[in-house]
C-alpha positions in Angstrom: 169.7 98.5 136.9 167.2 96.8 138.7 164.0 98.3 136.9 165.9 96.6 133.6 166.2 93.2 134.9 162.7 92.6 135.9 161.1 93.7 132.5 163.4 91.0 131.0 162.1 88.4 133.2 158.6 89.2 132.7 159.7 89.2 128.6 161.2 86.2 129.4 158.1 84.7 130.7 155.8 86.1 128.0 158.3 84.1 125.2 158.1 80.9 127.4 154.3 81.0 127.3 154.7 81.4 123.7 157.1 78.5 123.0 154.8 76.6 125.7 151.3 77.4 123.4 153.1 76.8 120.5 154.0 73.8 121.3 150.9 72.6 122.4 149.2 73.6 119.5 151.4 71.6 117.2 153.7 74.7 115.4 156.9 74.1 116.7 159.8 72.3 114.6 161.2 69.0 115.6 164.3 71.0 117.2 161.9 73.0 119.2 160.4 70.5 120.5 163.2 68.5 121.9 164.5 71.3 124.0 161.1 72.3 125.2 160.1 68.6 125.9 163.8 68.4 127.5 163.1 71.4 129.9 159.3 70.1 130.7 161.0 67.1 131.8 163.3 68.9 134.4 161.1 72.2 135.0 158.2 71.8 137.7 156.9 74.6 136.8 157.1 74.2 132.9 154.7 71.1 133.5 152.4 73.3 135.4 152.1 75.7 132.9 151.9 72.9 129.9 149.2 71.0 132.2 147.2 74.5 131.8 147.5 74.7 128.2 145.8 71.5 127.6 143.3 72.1 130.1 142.8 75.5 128.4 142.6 73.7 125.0 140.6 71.1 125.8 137.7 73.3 127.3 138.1 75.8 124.0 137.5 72.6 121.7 134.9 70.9 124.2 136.7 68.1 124.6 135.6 66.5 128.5 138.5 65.9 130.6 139.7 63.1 131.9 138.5 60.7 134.8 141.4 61.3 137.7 139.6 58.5 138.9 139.1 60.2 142.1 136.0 58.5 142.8 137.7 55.0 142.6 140.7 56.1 144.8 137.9 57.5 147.6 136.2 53.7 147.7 139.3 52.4 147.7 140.4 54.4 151.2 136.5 54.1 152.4 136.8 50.0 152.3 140.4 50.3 154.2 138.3 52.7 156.9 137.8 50.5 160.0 134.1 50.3 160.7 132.1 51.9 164.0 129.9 49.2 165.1 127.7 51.1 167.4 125.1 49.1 169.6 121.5 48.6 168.7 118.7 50.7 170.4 116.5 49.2 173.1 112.9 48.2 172.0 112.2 50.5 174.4 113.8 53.6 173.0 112.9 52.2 169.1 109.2 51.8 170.1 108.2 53.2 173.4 108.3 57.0 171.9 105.8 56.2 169.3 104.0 53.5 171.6 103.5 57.0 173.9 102.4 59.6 171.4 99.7 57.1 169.9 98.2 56.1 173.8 98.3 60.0 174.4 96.2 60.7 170.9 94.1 58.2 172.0 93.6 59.2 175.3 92.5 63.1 174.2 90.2 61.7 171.7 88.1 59.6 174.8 88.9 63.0 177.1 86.6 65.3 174.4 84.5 62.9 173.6 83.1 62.3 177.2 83.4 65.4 177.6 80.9 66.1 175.0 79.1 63.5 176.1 78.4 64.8 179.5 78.0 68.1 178.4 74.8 67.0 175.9 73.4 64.7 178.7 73.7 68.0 181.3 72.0 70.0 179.0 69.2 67.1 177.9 68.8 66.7 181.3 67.8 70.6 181.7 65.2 70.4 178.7 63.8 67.6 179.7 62.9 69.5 183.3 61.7 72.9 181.3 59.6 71.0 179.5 57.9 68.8 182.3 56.9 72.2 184.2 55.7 74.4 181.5 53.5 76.4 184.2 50.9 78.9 183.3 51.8 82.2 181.4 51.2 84.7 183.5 47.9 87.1 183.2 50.0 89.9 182.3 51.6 88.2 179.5 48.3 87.1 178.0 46.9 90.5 178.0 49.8 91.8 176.3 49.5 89.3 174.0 45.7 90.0 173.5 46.7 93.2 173.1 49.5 92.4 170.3 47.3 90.5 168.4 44.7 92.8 168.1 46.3 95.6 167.2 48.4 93.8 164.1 44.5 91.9 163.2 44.0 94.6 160.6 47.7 93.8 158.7 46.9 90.3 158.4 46.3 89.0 154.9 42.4 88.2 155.8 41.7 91.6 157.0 40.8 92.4 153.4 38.5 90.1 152.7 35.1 90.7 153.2 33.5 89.4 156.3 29.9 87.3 155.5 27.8 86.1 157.8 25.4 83.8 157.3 22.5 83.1 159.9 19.0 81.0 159.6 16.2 82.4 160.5 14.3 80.5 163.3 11.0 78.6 162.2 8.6 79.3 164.3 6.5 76.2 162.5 9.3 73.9 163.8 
């Protein structure tokens, strides 16, 4: 008995849906719309469904819904919010973190810079002292160098030229 009675509900629901879309789509008689608009009016949930018929409806025909005016009833309950006054930062804590970072840039700018500084002076200082004592190259290193020269004389772009010599006689009469 039991699997008979809940296929009737469900039928019954399916014929409500009907009478509820046919209704909102304008095909009822004026009978038929009295007693549906009578139940609507007692029936919480009839008005839920009916709600969802327009909303369906009005999305098939691209029709925008309407403003709930949700955003008017937040600023509404916003201005009635108590406001937080909090207290003001210290000039300290507003400008004494970015007073730091700046002196601290500054400061490892000057840091590298003398450092560089000392660093080319160090090494000036050096050349200048290499350069005041050049010394005499050794006698070993001069012969090698002889030696070097020599050897690479042939190679040299004059070696193919012809070598002229030119020499005046001595006048005896002079």
């Amino acid at each position: 008995m039991q699997n008979s009675a809940v296929p009737a509900r469900g039928t019954e629901r399916a014929t409500e849906d009907t009478t509820l879309s046919a209704l909102a789509d304008g095909e009822l008689d004026h009978q038929e719309t009295v007693r549906i608009l009578e139940t609507l009016s007692h029936g919480a949930d009839w008005r839920a469904r009916w709600q969802s018929y327009h909303i369906i409806g009005d999305c098939l025909r691209d029709i925008p819904p309407l403003k709930s005016g949700l955003a008017t009833r937040i600023s509404l309950l916003l201005a009635d919010e108590p406001t937080i006054l909090a207290p003001r930062r210290s000039l300290m804590a507003r400008f004494g973190m970015p007073a730091a970072a700046s002196l601290a840039a500054v400061m490892l700018v000057a840091w590298g810079a003398v450092n560089l500084m000392q660093n080319d002076a160090t090494s000036l200082a050096g050349n200048q002292l290499a350069a005041a004592s050049p010394g005499q190259p050794s006698s070993h290193a001069r012969d090698d160098m002889n030696d070097y020269v020599a050897a690479h004389r042939d190679f040299s772009p004059g070696a193919m030229l012809a070598s002229a010599s030119f020499e005046v006689p001595a006048d005896p009469a002079r």
